[in-house]
Backbone as a printed PyTorch tensor [residue, N CA C, xyz], in Angstrom:
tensor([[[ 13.5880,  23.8830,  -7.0020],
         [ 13.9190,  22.5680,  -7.5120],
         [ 13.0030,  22.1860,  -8.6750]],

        [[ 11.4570,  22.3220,  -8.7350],
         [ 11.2990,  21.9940,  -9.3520],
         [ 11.2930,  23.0080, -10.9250]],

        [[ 11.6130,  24.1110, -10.6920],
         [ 11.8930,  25.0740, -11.9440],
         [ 13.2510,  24.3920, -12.9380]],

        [[ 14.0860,  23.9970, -11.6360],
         [ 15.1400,  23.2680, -12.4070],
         [ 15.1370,  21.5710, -12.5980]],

        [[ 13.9300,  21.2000, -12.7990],
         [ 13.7180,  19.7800, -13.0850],
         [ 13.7840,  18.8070, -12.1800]],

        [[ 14.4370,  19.2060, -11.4320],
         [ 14.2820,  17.9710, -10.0270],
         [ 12.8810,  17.0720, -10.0690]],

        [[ 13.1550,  15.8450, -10.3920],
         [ 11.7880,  15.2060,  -9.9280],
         [ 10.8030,  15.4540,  -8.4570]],

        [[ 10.1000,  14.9520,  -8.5680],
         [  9.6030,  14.9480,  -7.3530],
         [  9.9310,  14.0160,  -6.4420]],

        [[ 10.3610,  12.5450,  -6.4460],
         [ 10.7690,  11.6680,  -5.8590],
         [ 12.4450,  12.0530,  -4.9010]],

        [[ 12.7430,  12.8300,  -6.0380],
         [ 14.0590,  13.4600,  -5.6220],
         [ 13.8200,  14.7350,  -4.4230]],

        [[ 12.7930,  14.8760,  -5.3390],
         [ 12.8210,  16.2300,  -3.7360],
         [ 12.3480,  15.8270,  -2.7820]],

        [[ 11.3210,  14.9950,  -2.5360],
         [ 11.0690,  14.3480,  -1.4480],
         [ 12.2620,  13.8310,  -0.4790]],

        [[ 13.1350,  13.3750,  -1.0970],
         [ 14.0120,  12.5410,  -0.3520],
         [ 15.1810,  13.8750,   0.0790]],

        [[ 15.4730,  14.4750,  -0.9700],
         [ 15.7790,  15.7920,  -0.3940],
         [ 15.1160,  16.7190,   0.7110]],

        [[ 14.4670,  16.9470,   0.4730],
         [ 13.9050,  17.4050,   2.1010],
         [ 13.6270,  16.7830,   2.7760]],

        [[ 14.0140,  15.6750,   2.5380],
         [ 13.8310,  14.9630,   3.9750],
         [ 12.1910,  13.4320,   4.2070]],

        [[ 11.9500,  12.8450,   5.0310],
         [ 10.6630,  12.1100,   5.0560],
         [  9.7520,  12.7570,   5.7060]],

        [[ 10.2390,  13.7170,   6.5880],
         [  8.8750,  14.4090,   7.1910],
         [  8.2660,  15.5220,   6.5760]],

        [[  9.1010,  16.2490,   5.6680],
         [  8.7660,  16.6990,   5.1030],
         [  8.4730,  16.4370,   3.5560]],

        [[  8.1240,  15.3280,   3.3610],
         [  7.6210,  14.2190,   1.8160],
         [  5.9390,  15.1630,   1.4070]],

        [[  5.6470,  15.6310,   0.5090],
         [  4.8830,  16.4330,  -0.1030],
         [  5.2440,  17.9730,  -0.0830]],

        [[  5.6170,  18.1250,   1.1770],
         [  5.5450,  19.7770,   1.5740],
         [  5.7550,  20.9330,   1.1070]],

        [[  7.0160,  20.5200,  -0.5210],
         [  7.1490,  21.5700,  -1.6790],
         [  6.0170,  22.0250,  -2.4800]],

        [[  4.9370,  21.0830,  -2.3240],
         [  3.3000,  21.1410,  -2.6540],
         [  2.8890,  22.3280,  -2.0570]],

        [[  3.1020,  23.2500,  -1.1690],
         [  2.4220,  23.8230,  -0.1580],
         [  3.0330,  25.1290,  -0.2740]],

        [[  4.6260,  25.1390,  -1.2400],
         [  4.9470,  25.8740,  -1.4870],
         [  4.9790,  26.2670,  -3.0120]],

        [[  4.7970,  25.8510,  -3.6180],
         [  4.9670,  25.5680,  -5.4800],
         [  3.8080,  26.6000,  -5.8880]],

        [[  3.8900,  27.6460,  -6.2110],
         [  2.9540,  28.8480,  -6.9670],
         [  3.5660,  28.6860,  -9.0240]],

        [[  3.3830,  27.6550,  -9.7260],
         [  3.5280,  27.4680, -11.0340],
         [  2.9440,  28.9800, -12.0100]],

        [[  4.0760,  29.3200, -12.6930],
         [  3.9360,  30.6020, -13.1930],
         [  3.3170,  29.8690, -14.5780]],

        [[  2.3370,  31.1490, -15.7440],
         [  2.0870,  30.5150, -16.8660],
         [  2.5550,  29.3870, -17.9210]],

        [[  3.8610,  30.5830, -17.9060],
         [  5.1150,  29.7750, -18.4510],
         [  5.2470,  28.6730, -18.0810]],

        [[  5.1800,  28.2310, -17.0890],
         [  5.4820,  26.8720, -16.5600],
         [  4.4940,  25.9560, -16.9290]],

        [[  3.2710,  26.5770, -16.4190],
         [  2.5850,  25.3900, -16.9030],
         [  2.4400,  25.0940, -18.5340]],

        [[  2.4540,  25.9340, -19.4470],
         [  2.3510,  26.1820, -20.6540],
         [  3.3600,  24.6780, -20.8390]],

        [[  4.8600,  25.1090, -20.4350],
         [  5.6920,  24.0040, -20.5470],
         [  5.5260,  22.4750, -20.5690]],

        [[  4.4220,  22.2890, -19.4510],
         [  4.1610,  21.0210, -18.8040],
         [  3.5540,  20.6880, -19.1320]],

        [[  2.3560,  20.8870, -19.5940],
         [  1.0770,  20.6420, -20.4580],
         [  1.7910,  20.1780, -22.1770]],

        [[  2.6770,  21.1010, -22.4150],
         [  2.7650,  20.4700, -23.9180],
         [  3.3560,  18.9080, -24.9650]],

        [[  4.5740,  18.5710, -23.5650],
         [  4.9720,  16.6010, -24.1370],
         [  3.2300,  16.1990, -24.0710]],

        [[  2.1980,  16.2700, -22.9990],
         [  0.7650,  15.6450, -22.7030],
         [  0.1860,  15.9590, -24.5300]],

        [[  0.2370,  16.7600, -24.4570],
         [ -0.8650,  17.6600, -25.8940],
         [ -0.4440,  17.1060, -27.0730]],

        [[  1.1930,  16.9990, -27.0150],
         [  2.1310,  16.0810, -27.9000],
         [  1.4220,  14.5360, -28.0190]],

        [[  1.6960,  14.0570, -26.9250],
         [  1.3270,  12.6450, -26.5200],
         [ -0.1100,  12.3550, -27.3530]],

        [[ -1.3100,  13.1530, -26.8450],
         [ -2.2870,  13.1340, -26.9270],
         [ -2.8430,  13.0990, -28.4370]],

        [[ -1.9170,  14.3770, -29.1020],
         [ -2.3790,  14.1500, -30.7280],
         [ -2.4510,  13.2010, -31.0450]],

        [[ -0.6400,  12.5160, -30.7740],
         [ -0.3300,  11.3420, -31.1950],
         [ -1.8520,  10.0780, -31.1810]],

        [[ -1.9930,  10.0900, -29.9740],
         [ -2.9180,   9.0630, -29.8300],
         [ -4.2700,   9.6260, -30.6230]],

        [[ -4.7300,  10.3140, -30.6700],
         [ -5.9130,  11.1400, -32.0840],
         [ -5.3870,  10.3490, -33.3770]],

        [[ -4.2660,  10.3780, -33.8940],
         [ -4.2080,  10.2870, -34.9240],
         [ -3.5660,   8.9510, -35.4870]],

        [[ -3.7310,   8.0600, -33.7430],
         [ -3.6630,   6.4950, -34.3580],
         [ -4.8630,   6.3890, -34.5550]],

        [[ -5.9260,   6.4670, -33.0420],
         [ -7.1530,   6.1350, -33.2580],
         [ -7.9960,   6.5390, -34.6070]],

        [[ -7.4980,   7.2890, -35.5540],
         [ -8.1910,   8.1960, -36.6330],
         [ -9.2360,   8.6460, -36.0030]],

        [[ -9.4720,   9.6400, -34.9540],
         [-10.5970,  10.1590, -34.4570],
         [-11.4410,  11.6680, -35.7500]],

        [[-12.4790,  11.7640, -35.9290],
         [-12.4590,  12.0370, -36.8830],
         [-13.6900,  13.4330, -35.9990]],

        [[-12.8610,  14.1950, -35.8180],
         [-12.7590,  15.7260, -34.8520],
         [-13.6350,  16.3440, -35.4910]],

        [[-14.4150,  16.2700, -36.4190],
         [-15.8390,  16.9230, -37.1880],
         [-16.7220,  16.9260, -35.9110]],

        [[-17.3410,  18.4970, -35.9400],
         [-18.7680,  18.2620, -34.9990],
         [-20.2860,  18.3650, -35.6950]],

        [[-20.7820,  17.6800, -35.8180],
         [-21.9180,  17.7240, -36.6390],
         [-22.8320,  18.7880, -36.2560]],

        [[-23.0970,  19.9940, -36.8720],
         [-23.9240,  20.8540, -36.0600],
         [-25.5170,  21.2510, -36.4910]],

        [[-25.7740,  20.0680, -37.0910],
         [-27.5080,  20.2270, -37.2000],
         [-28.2300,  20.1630, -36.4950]],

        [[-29.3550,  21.3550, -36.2580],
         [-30.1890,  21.2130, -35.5320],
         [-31.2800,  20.4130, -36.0010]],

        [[-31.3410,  19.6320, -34.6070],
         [-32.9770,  18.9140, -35.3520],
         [-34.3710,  19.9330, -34.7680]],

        [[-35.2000,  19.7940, -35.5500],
         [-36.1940,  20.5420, -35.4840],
         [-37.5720,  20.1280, -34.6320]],

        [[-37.8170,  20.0600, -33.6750],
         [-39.0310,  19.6160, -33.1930],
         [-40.4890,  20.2650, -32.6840]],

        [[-41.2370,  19.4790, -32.8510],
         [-42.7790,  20.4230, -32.6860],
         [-43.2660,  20.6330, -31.5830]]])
């Protein structure tokens, strides 16, 4: 179910109330998959980088001490 998009709310109620989490226990997420799921977030996320103008430079001087 969830390879084919089924929410989770949906599967819950699909299997039933006693069994409400229990596809958790079975769900082994292949790369691919997660690769998938992670990327609207990464999407999302730029987005928000590039209202805030975050300015992604890392300053890499060492300071020198005695």
């Amino acid at each position: 179910m969830v390879s084919a998009g089924v929410d989770k709310v949906y599967r819950d109620t699909i299997l039933g109330r006693s069994l409400k989490g229990m596809d958790a226990n079975f769900i082994v997420p292949t790369d691919n998959a997660l690769t998938k799921a992670i990327a609207p977030y990464t999407k999302w996320l730029d987005g928000q980088l590039e209202k805030q103008n975050v300015d992604q430079r890392v300053d890499q001087k060492v300071s020198k001490r005695a």
